[in-house]
C-alpha positions in Angstrom: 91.1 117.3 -22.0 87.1 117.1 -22.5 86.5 119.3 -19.6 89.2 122.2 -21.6 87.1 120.9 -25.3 83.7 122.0 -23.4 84.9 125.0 -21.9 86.4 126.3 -24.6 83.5 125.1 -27.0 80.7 127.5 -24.8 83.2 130.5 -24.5 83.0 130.8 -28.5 86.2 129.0 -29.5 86.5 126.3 -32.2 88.7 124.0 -31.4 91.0 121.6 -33.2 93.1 119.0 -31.4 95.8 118.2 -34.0 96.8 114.5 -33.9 100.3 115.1 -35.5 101.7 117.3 -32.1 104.5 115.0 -30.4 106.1 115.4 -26.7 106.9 119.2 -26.3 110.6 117.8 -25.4 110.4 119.4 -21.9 111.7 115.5 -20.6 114.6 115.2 -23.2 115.7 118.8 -22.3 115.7 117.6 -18.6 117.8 114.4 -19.6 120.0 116.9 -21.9 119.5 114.9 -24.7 118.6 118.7 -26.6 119.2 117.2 -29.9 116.3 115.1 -29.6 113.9 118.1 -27.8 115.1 120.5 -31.4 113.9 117.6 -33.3 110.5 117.9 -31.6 110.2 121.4 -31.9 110.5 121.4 -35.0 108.0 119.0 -35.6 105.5 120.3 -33.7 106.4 124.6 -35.1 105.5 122.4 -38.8 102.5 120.9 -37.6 101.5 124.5 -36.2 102.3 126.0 -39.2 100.5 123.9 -41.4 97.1 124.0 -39.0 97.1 127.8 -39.0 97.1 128.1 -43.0 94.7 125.7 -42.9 92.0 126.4 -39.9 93.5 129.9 -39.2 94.5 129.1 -35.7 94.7 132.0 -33.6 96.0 129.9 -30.1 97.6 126.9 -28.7 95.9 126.5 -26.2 98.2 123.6 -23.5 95.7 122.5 -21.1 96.9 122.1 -17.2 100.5 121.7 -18.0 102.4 124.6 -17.3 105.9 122.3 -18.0 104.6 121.7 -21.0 103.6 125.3 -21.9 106.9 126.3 -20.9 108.8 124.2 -23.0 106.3 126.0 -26.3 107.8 129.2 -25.2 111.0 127.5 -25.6 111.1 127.2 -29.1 112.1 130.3 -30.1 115.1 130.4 -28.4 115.7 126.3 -29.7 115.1 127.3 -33.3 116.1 131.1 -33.6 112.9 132.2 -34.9 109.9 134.9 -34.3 107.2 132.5 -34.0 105.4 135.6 -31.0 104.5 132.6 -29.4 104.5 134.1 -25.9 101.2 136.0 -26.8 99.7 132.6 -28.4 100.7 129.8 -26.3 98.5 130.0 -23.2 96.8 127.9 -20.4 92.9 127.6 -21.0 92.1 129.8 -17.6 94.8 132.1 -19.3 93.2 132.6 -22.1 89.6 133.0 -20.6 91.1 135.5 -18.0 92.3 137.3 -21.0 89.2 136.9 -23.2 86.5 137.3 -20.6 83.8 134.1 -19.0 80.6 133.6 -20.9 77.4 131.7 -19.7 76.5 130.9 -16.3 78.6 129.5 -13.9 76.6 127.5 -10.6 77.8 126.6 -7.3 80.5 124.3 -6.6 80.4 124.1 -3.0 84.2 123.1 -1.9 86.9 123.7 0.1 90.3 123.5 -2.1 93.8 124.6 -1.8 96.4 125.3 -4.7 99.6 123.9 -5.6 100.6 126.5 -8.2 102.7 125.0 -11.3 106.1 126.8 -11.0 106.6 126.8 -14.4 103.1 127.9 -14.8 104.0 130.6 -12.1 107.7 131.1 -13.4 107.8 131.4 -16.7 104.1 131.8 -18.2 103.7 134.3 -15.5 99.8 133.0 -15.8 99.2 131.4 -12.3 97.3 134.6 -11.1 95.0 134.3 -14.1 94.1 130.9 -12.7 93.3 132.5 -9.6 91.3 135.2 -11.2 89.5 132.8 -12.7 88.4 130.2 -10.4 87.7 132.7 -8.1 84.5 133.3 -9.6 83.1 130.5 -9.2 80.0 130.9 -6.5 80.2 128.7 -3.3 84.2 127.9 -4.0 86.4 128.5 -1.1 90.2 128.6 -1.7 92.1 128.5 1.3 96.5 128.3 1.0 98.0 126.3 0.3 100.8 128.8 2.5 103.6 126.9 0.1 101.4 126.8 -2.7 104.2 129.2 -4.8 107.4 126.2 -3.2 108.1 123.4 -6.2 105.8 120.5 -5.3 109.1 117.9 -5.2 108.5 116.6 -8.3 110.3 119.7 -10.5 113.7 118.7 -12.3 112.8 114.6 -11.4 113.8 115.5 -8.1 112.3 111.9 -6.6 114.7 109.7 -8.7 117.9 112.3 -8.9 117.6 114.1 -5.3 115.2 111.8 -3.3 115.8 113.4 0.1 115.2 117.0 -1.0 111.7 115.7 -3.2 111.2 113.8 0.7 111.7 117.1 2.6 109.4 119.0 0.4 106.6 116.4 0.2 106.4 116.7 4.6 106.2 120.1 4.6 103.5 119.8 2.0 101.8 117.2 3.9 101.8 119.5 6.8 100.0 122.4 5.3 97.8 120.5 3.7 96.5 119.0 7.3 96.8 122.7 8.4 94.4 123.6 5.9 92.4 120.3 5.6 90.9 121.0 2.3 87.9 118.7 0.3 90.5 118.9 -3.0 93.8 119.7 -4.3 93.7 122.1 -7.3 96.9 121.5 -9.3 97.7 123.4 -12.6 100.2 120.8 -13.9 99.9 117.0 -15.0 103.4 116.4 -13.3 102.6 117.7 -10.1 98.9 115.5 -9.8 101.1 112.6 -10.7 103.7 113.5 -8.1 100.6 114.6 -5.8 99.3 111.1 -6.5 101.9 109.3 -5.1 101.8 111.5 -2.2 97.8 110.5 -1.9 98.3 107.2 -1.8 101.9 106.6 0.1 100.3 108.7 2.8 96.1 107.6 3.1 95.5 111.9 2.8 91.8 110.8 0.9 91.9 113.9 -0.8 90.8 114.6 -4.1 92.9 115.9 -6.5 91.7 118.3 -9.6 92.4 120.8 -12.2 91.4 124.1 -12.7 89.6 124.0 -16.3 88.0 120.5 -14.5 86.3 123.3 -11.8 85.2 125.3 -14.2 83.5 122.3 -16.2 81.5 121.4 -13.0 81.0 125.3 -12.4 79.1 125.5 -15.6 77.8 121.9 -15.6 75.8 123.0 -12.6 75.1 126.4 -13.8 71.9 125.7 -15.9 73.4 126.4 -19.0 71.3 124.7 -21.9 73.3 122.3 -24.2 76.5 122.7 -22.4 76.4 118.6 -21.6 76.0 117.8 -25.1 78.8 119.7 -26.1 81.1 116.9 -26.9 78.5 114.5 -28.9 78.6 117.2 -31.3 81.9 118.6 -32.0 84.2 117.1 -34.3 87.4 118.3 -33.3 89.9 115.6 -33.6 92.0 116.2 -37.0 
């Protein structure tokens, strides 16, 4: 989260991290206990509603968690309103993609492969952006993953619910990834690193796992940017 604070912070965003947001209710929809995920939207549409009259918010911005961000989108259909959140709602590399980089961004000298988020890829339609994004970053080599756009076995709880499909997918995941023997992992979703963790550690792979917007923090970390480091000690952002 501090990485997606300080990159938003130097690309000439202000941003508020509202306290009073619950669960998006992507796991209760999964569980189809929908009663439960309504209640949440609801919840957190009034806690939207209230920050934008107050602080005029122009984004909700769902750092590396395109399950989450997919479950946002959701709420229109859940409540039966025009909330337009499909042009407001939007992953931080989205959003810069769509907005433009500012500042200086140094070398981050490292071999990665991608595990695209498929709800990300699916249903935000925003992995490319992520792409677009990252690829700007000097000394950066992306090479495959070649089933980087294949569910990572983790999608739907697939490891408690359909354990031998989530165990097929993980080998041929291992496989590319010791086809294209990468330093790091770059995953666009908190449930696939947790998945990819388990994977990590059942199997010795050593390799480092890491977001996008946590590339891009290094990217302008090294980058020479004046004042970018202190960005945190003085922002006041939680409400």
């Amino acid at each position: 989260m501090y990485a997606t604070i300080r990159v938003l912070t130097w690309n000439g965003f202000e941003v508020v991290v509202p306290r009073e947001f619950r669960c998006c209710g992507a796991p209760y929809m999964h569980m189809g206990k929908f009663d439960k995920a309504l209640e949440l939207a609801r919840h957190n549409i009034d806690v939207l509603s209230r920050y934008e009259k107050t602080y005029g918010i122009d984004y909700v911005v769902v750092p590396d968690s395109g399950g989450c961000q997919a479950q946002w989108l959701e709420y229109e259909r859940l409540l039966n309103m025009k909330l337009n959140l499909r042009q407001s709602v939007l992953n931080t590399l989205q959003l810069l993609d769509k907005v433009g980089l500012v500042g200086e961004l140094g070398p981050v000298k490292m071999r990665v492969s991608i595990q695209h988020s498929c709800h990300l890829m699916n249903v935000a339609k925003a992995h490319d952006a992520v792409l677009r994004v990252i690829s700007k970053i000097p000394g950066l080599e992306i090479s495959g993953l070649d089933t980087a756009d294949i569910c990572c076995g983790a999608g739907m709880m697939y490891p408690d619910r359909h354990p031998d499909i989530a165990g097929e997918i993980t080998r041929q995941k291992i496989e590319d990834l010791m086809r294209h023997k990468p330093d790091a992992l770059v995953l666009e979703s908190v449930t696939c690193k947790a998945h990819w963790a388990n994977i990590v550690r059942d199997n010795n792979l050593g390799i480092r796992l890491i977001y996008p917007t946590e590339l891009l923090d290094a990217s302008y970390t090294f980058g020479g940017n004046s004042g970018y480091e202190d960005i945190m000690g003085r922002s006041m952002v939680f409400k």
